[in-house]
C-alpha positions in Angstrom: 16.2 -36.3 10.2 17.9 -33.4 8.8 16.3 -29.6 9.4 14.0 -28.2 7.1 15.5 -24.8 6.0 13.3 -22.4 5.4 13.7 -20.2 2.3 15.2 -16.7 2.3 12.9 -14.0 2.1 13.5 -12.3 -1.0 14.3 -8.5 -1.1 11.6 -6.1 -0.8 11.9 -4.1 -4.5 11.6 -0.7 -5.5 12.4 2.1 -8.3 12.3 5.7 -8.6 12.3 7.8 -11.2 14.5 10.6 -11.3 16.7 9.6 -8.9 20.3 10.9 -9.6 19.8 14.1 -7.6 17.5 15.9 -5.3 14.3 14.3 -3.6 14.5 11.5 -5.9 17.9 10.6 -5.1 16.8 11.2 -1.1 13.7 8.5 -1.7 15.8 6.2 -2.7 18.1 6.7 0.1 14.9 6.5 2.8 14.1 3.1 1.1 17.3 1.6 1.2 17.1 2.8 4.7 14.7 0.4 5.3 16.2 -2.8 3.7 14.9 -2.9 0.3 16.5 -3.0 -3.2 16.5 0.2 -5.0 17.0 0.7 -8.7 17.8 4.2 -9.0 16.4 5.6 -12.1 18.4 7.9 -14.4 18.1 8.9 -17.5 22.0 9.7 -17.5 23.5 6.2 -17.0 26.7 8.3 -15.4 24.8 10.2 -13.1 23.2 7.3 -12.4 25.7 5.0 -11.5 27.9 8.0 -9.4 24.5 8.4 -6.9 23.9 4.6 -6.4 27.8 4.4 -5.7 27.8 6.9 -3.4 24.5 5.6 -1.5 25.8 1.9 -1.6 29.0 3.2 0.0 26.6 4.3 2.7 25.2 0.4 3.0 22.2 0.7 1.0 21.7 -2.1 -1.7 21.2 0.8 -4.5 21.6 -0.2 -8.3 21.4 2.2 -11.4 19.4 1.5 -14.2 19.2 3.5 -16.7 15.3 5.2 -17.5 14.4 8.1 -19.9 10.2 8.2 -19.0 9.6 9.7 -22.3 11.5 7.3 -24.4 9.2 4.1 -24.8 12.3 1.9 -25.6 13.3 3.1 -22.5 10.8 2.6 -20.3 10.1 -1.4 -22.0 13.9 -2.3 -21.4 13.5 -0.8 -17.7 10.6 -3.1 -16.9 12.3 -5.7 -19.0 15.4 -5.5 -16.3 13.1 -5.1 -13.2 11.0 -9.1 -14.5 14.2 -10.6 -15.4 16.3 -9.9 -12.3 13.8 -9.8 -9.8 10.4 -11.1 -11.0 8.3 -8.7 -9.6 8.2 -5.0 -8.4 6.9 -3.7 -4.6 7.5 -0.3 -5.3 6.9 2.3 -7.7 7.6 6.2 -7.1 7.4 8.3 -10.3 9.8 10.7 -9.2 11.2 12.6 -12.2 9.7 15.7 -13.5 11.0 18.8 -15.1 9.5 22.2 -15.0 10.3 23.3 -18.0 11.0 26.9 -19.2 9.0 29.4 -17.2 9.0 32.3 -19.7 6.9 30.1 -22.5 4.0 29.2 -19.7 2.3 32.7 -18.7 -1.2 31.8 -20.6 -1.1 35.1 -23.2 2.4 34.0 -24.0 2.0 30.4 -23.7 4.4 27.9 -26.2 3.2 24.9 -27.0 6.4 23.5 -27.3 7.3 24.2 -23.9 3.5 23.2 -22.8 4.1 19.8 -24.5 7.9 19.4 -23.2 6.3 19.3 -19.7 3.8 17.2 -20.0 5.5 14.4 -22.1 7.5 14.2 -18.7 5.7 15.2 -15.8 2.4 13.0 -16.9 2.3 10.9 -19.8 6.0 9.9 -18.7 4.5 8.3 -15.2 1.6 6.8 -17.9 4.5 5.0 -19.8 6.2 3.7 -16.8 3.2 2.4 -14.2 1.6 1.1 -17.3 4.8 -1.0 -17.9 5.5 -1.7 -14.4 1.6 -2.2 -13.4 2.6 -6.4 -14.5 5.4 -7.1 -12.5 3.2 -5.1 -9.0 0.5 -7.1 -9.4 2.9 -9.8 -8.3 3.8 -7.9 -5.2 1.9 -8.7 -2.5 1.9 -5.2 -0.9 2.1 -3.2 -4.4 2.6 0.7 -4.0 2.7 3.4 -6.5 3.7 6.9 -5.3 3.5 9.5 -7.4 5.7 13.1 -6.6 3.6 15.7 -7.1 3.1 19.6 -5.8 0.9 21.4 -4.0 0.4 23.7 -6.8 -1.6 21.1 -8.7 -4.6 21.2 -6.0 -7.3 22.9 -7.9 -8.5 23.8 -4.3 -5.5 26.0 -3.2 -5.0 27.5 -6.3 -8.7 28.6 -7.0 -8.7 30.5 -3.5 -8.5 34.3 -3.7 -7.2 34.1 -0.3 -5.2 31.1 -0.6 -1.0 30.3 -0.2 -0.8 30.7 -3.7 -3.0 33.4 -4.6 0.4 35.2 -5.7 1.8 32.7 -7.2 2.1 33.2 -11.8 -0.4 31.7 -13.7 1.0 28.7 -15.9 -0.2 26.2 -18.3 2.0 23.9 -18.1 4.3 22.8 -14.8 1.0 23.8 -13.0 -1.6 21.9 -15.1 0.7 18.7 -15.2 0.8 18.3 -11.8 -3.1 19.3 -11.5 -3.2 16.2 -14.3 -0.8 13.9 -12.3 -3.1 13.6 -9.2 -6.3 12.9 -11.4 -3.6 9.8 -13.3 -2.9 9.2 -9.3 -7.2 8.7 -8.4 -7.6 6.5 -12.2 -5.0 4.3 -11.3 -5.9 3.9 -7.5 -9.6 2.5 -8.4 -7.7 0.4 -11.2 -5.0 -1.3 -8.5 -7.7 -1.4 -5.7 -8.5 -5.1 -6.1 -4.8 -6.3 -6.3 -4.5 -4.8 -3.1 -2.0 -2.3 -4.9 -2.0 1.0 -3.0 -1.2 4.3 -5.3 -1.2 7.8 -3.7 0.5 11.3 -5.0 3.2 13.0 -2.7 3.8 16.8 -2.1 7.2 17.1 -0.7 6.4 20.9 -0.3 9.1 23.8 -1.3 12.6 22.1 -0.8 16.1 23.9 -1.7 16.9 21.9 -4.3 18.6 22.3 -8.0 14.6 22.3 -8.9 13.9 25.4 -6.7 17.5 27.3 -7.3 16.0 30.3 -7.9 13.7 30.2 -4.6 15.5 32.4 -2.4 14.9 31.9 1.5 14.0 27.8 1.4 15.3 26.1 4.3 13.8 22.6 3.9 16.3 20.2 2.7 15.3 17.6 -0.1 15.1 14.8 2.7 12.5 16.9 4.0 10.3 16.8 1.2 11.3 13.0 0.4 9.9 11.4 3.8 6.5 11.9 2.8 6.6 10.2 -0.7 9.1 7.2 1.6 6.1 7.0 4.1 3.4 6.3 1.3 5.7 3.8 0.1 5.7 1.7 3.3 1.9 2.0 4.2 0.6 -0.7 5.9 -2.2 -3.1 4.0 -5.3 -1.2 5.7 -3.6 2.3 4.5 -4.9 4.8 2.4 -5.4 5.0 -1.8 -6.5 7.5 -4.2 -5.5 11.0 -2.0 -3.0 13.2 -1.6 -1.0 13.8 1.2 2.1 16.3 2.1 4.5 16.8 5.6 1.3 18.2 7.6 -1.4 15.4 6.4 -3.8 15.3 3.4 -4.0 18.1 0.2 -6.8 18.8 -1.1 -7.9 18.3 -4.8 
């Protein structure tokens, strides 16, 4: 009687947002790392293409696809990709973010234009894409959602007189998203609970990146600051949803 052959495991899926550069591009490296299939998220199909070349030449399985999170058309013919080539997705890190331009967020100069700019990326762009992607997790049988955010936007640090960023400028708008991301990250962590889909906010802490160029004296390197948002990807079943954590453990709201 002939063996049985037992079918192939299918790859573990993920995508990030952002990914062309910086933590994003080092997220997907850490995933590839670990055997799955990446789709490296770009809104520049160039860019995006050159970084999952040069991390395939590395051995990763690491494909570009292009993804604009504030263009709906986008975002639809992303997920449209992600169902037809691989059925369902495992992993989900809304990476990208922008912090727009500093000089139109001080609150008695504040433009709305810029205000809006940031928060068409930085929140309702991770709306657009879990909402599109939250389908093809639900097939996953160990769904998780990680979403990049910064310490900044705990409303706990930055209300303490005597906190780490009691110097830091006041802004409405890089600030505020982020403070708005990890409220998105709590809604859609009781929404996912029952499909056993875990969904938790990063802070890869201050990282000398292109982000941060004008930061002088960071010595973190973006792998640094990606390992954290690569470690909530992989949690275990019985891990955490609905918190915050950075390199040293949980953030506070």
């Amino acid at each position: 009687m002939p063996e049985r052959r037992r079918p192939a495991a299918r790859p573990v899926t993920a995508l990030v947002t952002g990914a062309n550069q910086g933590i994003g591009r080092e997220i997907v490296a850490g995933l590839a790392a670990r055997g799955m299939t990446v789709l490296l998220g770009a809104r520049d199909p160039r860019r995006g293409e050159e970084a999952a070349h040069a991390l395939r030449s590395a051995g990763g399985d690491v494909r570009a696809i292009q993804l604009d999170v504030t263009d709906g058309t986008s975002v639809k013919a992303a997920a449209q990709y992600v169902d037809g080539h691989f059925g369902v997705l495992d992993v989900l890190v809304n990476n990208a973010g922008i912090l727009g331009d500093r000089a139109g967020q001080a609150p008695e100069t504040a433009e709305l234009d810029v205000v809006r700019d940031v928060f068409e990326t930085n929140v309702f762009g991770v709306v657009s894409v879990t909402s599109a992607m939250i389908p093809l997790l639900t097939r996953s049988p160990a769904g998780r959602v990680v979403n990049v955010t910064s310490g900044l936007g705990s409303l706990t640090l930055m209300s303490d007189p005597a906190g780490p960023f009691a110097g830091r400028p006041a802004s409405v708008a890089y600030i505020p998203s982020k403070t708005a991301l990890n409220s998105l990250t709590v809604q859609y962590a009781r929404e996912l609970r029952p499909h056993g889909i875990l969904v938790n906010a990063a802070d890869p802490g201050p990282c000398a990146t292109a982000f941060t160029r004008d930061v002088p004296g960071l010595t973190r390197t973006a792998a640094d600051g990606a390992a954290i948002a690569v470690h909530l990807a992989t949690l275990p079943a019985d891990g955490p949803t609905g918190c915050c954590f950075g390199g040293e453990g949980p953030v506070p709201w």
